[in-house]
Backbone as JSON, one array per atom type, in Angstrom:
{
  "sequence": "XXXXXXXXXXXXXXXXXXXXXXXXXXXXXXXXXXXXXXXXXXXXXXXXXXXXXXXXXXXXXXXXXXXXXXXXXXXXXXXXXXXXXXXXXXXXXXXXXXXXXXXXXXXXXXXXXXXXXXXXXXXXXXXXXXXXXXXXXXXXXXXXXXXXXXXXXXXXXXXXXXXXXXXXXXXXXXXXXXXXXXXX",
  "N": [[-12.95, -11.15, -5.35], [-16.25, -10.94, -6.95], [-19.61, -10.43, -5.33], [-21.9, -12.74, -4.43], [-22.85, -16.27, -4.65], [-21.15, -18.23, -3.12], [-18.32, -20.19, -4.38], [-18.08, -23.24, -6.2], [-20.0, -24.63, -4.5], [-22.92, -26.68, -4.04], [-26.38, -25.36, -5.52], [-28.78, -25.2, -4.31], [-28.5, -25.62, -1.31], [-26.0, -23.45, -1.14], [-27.77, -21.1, -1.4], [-28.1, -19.37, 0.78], [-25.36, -18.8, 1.64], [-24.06, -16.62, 0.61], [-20.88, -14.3, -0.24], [-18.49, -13.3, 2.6], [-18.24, -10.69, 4.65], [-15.65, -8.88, 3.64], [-12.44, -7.91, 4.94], [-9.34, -6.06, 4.53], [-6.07, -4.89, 4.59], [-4.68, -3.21, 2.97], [-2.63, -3.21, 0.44], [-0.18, -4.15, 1.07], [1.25, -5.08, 4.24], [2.8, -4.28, 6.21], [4.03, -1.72, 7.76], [6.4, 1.54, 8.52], [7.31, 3.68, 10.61], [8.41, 6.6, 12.02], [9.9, 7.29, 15.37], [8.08, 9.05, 17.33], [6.49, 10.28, 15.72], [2.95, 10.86, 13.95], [0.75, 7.3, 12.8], [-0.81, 6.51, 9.95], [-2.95, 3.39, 10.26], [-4.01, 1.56, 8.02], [-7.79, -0.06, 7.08], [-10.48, -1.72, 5.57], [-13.19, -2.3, 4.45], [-15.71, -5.03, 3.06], [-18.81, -6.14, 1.85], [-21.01, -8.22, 0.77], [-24.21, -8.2, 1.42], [-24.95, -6.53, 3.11], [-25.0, -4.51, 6.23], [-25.93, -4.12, 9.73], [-25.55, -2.82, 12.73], [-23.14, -3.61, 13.11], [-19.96, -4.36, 14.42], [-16.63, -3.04, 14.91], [-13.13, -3.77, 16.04], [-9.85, -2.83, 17.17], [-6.82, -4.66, 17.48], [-4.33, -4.53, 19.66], [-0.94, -6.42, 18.78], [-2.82, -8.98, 19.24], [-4.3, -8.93, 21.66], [-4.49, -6.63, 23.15], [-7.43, -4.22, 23.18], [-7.4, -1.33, 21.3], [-8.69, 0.43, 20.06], [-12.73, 0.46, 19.64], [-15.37, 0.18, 17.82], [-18.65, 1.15, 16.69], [-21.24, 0.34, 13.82], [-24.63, 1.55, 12.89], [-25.67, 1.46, 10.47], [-25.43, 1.72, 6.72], [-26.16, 4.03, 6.24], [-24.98, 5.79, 8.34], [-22.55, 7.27, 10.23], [-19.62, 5.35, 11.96], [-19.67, 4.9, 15.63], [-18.3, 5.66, 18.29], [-17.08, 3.58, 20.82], [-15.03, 2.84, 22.65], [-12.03, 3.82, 23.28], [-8.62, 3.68, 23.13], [-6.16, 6.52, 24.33], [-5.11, 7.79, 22.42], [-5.43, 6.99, 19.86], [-7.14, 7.81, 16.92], [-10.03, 7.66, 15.03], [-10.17, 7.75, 11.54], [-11.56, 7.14, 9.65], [-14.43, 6.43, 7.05], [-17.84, 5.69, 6.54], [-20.1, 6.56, 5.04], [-19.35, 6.61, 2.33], [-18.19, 5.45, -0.56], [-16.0, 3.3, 0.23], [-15.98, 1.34, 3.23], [-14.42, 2.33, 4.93], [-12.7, 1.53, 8.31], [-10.18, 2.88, 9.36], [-7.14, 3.85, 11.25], [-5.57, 6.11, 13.11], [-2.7, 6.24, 14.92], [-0.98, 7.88, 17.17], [1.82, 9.73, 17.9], [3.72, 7.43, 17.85], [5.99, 4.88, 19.72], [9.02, 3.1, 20.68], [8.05, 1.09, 22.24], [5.32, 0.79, 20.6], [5.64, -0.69, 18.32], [4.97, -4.24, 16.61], [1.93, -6.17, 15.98], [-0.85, -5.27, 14.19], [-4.03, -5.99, 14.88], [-7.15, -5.22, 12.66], [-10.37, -5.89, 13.6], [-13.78, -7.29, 12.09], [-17.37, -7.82, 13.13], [-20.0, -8.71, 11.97], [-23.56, -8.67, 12.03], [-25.64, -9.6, 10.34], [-23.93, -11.44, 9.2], [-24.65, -13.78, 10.76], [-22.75, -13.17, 13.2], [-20.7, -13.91, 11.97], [-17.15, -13.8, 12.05], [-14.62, -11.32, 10.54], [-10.71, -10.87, 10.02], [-8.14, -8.5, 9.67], [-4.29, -8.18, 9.76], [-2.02, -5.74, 10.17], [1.71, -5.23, 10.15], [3.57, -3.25, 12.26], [6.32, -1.69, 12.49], [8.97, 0.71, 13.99], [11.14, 3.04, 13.9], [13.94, 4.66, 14.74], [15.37, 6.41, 12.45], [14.38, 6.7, 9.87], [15.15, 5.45, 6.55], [16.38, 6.38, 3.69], [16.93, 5.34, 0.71], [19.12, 3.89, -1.75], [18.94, 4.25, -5.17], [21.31, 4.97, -6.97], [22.82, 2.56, -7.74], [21.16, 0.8, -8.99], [20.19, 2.34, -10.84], [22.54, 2.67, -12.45], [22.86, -0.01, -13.15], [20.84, 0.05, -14.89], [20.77, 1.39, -16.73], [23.75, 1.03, -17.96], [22.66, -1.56, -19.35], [20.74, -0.97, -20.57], [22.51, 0.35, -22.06], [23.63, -1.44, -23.42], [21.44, -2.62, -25.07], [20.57, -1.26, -26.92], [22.9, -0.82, -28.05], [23.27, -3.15, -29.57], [21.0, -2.83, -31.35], [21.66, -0.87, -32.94], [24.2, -1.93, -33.96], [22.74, -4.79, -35.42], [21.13, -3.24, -36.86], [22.89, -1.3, -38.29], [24.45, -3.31, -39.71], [22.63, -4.8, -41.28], [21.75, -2.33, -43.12], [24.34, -2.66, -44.44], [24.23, -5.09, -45.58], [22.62, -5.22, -47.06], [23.23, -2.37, -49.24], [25.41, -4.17, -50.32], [24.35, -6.15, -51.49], [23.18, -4.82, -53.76], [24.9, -3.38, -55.02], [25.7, -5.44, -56.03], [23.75, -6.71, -57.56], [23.91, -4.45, -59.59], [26.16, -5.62, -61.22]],
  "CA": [[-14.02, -11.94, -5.9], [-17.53, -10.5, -6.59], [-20.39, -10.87, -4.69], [-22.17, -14.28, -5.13], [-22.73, -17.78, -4.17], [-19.43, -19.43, -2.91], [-17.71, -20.87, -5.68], [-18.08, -24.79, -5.85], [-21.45, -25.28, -3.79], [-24.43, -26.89, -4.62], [-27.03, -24.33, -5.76], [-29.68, -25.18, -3.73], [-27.18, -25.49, -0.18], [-26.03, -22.37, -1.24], [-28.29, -19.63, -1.32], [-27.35, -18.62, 2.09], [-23.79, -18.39, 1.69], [-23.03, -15.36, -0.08], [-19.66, -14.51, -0.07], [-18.87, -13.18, 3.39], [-17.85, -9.89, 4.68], [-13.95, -9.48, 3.68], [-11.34, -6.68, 5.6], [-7.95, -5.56, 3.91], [-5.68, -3.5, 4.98], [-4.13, -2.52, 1.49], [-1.79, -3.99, -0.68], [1.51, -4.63, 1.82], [0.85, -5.43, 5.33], [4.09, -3.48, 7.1], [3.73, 0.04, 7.9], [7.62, 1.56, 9.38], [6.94, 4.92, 11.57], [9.64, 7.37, 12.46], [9.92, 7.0, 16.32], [7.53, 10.28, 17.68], [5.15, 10.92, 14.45], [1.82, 10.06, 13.93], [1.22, 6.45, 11.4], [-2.06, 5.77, 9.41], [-2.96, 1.81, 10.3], [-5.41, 1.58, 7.19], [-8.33, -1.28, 7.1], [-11.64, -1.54, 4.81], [-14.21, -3.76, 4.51], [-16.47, -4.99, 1.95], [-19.7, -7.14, 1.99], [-22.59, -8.23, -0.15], [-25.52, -8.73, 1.91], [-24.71, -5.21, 3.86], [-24.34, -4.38, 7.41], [-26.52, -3.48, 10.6], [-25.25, -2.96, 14.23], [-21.75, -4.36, 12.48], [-19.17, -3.93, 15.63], [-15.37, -3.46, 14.21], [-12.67, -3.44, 16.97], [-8.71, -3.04, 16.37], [-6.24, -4.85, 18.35], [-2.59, -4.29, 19.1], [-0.73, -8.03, 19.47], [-3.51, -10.0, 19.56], [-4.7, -9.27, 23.1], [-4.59, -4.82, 23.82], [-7.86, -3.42, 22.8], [-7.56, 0.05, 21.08], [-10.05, 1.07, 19.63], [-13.94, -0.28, 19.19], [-16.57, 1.05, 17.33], [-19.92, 0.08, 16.3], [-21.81, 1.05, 12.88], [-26.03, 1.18, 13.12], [-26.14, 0.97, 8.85], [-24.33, 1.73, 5.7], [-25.77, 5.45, 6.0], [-24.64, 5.96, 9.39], [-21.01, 7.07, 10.34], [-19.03, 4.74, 13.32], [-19.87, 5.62, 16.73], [-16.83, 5.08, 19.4], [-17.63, 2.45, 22.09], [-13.93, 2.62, 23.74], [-10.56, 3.2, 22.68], [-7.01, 4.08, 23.62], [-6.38, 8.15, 24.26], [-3.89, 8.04, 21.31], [-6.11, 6.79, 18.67], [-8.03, 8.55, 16.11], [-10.34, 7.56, 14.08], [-9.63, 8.48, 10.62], [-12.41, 6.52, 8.05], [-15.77, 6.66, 7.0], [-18.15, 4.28, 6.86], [-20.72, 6.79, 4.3], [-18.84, 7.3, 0.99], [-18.14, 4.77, -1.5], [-15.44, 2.52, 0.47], [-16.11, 1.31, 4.37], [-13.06, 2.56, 6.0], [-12.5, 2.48, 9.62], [-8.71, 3.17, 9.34], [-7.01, 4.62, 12.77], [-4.13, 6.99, 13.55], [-1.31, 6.01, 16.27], [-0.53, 9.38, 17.77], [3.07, 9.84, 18.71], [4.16, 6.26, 18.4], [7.62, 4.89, 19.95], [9.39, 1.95, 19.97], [6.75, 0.08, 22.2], [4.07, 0.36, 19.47], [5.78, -1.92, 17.43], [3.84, -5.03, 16.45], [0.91, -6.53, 14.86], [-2.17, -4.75, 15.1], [-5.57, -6.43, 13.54], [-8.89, -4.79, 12.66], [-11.3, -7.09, 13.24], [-14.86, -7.12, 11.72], [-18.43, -8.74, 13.34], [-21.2, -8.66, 11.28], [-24.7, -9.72, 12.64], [-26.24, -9.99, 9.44], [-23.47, -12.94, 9.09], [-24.55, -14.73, 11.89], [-21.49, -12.55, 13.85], [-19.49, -14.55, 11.16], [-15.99, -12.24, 12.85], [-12.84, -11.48, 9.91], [-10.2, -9.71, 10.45], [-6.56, -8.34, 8.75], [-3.73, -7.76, 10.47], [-0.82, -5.47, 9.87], [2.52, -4.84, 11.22], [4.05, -2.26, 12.58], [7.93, -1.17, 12.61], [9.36, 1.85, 14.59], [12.78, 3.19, 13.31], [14.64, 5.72, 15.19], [15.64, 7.58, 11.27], [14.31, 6.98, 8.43], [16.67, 5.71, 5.96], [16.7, 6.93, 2.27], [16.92, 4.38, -0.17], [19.68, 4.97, -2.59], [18.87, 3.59, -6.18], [22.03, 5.0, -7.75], [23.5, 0.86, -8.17], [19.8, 0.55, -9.83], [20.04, 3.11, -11.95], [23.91, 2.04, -13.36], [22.55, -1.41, -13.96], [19.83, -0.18, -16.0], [21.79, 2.59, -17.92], [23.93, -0.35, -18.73], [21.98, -2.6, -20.32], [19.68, 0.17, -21.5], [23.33, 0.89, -23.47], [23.95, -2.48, -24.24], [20.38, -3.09, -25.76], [20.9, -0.21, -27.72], [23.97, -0.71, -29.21], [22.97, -4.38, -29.94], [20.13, -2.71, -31.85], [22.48, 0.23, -33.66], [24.45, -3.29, -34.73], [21.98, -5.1, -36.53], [20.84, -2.09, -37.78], [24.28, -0.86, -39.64], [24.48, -5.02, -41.06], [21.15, -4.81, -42.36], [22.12, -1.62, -44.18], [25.74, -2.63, -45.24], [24.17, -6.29, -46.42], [21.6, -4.1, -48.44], [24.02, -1.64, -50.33], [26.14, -4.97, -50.98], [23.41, -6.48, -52.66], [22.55, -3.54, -54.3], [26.05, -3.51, -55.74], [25.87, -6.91, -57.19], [23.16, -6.84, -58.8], [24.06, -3.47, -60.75], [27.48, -6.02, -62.06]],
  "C": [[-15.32, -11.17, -5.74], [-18.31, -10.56, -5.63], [-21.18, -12.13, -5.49], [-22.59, -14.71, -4.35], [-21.72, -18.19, -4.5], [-19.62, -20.48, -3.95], [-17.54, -22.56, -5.18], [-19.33, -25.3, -5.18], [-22.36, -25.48, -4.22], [-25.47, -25.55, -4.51], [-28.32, -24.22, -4.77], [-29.1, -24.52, -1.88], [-26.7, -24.14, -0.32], [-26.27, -20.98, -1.12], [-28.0, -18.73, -0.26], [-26.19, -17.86, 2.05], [-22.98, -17.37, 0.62], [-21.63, -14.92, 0.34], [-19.82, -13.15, 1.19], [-18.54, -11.68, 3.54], [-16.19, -9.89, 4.06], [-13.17, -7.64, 4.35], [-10.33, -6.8, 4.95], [-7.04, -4.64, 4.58], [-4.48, -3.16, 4.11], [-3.03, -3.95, 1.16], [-0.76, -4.69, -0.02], [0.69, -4.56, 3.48], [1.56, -5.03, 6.3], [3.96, -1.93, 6.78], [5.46, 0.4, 8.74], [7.18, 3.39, 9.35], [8.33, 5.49, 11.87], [8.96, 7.49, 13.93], [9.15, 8.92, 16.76], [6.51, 10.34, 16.57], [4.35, 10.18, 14.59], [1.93, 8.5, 12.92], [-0.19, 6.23, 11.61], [-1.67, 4.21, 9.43], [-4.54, 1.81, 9.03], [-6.21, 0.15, 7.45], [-9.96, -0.72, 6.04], [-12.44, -2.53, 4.79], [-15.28, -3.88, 3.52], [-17.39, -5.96, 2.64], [-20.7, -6.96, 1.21], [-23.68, -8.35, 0.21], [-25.4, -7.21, 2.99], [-24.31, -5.26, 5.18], [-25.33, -3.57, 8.19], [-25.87, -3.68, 12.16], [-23.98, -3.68, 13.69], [-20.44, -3.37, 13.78], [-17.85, -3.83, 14.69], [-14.55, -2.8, 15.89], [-11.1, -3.59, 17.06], [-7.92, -3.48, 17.94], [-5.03, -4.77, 18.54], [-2.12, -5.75, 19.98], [-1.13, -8.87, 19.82], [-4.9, -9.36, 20.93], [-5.4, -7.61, 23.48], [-5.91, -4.17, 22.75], [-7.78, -2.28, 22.5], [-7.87, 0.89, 20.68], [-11.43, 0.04, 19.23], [-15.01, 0.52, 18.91], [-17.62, 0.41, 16.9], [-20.59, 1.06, 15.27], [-23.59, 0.7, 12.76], [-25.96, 0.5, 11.3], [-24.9, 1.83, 8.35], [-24.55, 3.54, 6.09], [-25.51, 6.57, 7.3], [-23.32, 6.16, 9.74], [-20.55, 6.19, 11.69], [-19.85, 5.74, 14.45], [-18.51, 5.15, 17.74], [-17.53, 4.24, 20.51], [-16.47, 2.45, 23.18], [-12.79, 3.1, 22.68], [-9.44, 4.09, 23.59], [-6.41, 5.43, 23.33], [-5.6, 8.37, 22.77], [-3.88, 7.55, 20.4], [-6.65, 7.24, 17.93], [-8.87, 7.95, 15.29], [-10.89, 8.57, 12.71], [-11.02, 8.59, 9.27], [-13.5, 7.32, 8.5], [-16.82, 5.82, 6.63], [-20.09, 4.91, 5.52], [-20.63, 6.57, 3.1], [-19.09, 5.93, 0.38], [-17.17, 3.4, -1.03], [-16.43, 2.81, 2.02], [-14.99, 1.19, 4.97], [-13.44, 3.22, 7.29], [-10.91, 1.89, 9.67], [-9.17, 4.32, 10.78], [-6.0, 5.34, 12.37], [-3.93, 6.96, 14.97], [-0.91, 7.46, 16.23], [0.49, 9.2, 18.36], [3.2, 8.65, 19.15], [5.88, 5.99, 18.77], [7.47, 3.66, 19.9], [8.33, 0.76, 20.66], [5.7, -0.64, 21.89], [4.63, -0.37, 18.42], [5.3, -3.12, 17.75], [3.0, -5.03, 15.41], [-0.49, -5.71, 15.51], [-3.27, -5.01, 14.15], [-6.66, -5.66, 13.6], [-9.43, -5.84, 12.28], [-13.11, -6.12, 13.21], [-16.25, -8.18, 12.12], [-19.33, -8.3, 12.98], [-22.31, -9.41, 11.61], [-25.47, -10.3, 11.79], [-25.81, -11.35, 8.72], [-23.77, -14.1, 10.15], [-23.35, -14.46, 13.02], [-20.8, -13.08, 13.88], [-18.32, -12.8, 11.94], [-14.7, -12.27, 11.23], [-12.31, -10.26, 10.27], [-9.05, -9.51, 9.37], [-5.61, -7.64, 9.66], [-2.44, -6.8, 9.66], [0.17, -5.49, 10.68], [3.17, -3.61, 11.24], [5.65, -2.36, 13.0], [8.49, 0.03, 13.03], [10.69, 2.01, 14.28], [13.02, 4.6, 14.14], [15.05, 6.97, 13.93], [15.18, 6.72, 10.39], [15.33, 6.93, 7.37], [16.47, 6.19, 4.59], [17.49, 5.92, 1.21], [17.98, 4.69, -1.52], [19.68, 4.14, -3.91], [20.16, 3.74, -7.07], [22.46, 3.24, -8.64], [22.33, 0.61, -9.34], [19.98, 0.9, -10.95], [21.46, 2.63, -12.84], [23.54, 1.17, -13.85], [21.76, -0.97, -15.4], [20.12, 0.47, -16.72], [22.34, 1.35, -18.83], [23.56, -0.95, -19.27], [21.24, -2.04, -21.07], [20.64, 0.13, -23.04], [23.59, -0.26, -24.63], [23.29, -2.9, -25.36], [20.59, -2.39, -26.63], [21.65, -0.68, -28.96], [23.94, -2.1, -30.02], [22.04, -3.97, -31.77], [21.16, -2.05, -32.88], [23.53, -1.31, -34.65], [23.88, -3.81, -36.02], [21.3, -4.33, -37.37], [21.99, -1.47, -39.27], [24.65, -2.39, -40.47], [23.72, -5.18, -41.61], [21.37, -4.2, -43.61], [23.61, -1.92, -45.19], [25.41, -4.17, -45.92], [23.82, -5.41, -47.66], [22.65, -3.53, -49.21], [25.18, -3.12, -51.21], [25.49, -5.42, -51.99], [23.09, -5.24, -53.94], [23.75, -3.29, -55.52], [26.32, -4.57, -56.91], [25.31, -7.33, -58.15], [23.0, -5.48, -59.65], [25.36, -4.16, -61.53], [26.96, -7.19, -62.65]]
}
């Protein structure tokens, strides 16, 4: 949704309530890690009224601080305030999006879980949102095998086809009939 006045409110009541900060952390919300490798935890954040002294701070399961950072303004990059040796931060908080996305360094099966980036904005009244993802640790990596996929859709690909090649050769063999009849 744009930036604005919240949809449905009196206009006057209103003016305040621009729509608020909002966090994402992409399209799907499950991230699955091969047990030892690093895994990007992405997050972004948008807002219409901007951002000063805006704290963001990511948590693993609710409760395990592991990283916290704090941003002065938009043309200011994060600064670190704390985090967990085996964090990185990855974003940027100059360009064109406000990503503070992390990197899990050499995660195992313990780091599985939910882990939220949360966002406090003072310019909201340190209105707080957050987005959580989860996290999945797999010992291998499995390999997805579409062959069954691909048969189905061959199949019907052929079927459609030949459906088509059908009404195609009755079209033509009505036609030449006609064509016949009225030369008798």
């Amino acid at each position: 949704m744009p930036c604005g006045v919240a949809a449905g409110a009196p206009f006057l009541t209103s003016l305040h309530l621009l729509l608020p900060t909002r966090v994402s952390v992409g399209k799907t919300n499950t991230v699955t890690a091969l047990n030892g490798s690093n895994v990007l935890l992405p997050c972004v954040f948008t807002t219409c009224i901007g951002f000063q002294d805006l704290v963001f701070t990511w948590y693993f399961n609710s409760t395990e601080m592991i990283y916290h950072g704090k941003i002065k303004s938009k043309a200011s990059e994060p600064f670190l305030v704390g985090r967990n040796p085996r964090v990185e931060f990855v974003g940027s908080t100059t360009g064109k999006d406000n990503n503070i996305s992390i990197v899990l360094n050499e995660v195992d099966f313990s780091d599985a879980g939910k882990y939220t980036c949360h966002v406090k904005n003072p310019k909201e009244k340190n209105a707080q949102h957050n987005a959580s993802i989860f996290l999945t640790v797999v010992h291998k990596m499995v390999e997805t095998d579409n062959t069954v996929t691909l048969i189905i859709v061959g199949v019907v690909g052929g079927l459609i086809g030949l459906l088509i090649l059908f009404m195609l050769v009755k079209r033509v063999v009505l036609f030449i009939i006609k064509k016949t009849q009225d030369r008798k």
